[in-house]
C-alpha positions, 0 to 999 in steps of 0.5 A: 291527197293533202297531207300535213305534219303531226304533233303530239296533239294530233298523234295523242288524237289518232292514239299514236305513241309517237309524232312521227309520220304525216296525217291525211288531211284529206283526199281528192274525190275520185283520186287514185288515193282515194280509189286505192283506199287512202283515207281522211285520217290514215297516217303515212309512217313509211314509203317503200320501205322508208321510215317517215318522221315529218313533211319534210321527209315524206317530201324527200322521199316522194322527190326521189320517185319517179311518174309511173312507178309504184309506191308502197305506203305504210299507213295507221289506220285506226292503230292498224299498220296497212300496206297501200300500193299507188302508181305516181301520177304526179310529182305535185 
């Protein structure tokens, strides 16, 4: 998946109150995101449990996991919180 920073513009367009979080920009064919449900669209608000505001702390977070373990993603979808739980294939 390809993920990039929200600004207000981005937040007011997915009818978010803050800027807070990484847009999904888009998502791989056939990827474990993808066959998890990760969607183009969806926002990433938190990653077990800790909250994300911007790339950089979505890239701190996903640094300090490790290749096999399970991540559970807080995401907005459509202004609905949904919880999606994916296995780390890769550190990249």
């Amino acid at each position: 998946m390809h993920i990039q920073s929200l600004d207000a513009t981005l937040a007011n367009f997915f009818h978010l109150v803050k800027a807070e979080g990484v847009l999904i920009s888009a998502v791989e064919a056939d990827s474990q995101a993808e066959r998890h449900g990760i969607r183009r669209g969806d926002v990433i608000t938190s990653v077990d449990g800790t909250p994300i505001k911007d790339i950089q702390d979505f890239l701190a977070t996903y640094k300090e996991k490790k290749v096999g373990q399970e991540i559970l993603l807080q995401v907005i979808r459509d202004r609905t919180p949904l919880m999606v739980r994916l296995l780390l294939s890769s550190l990249d």
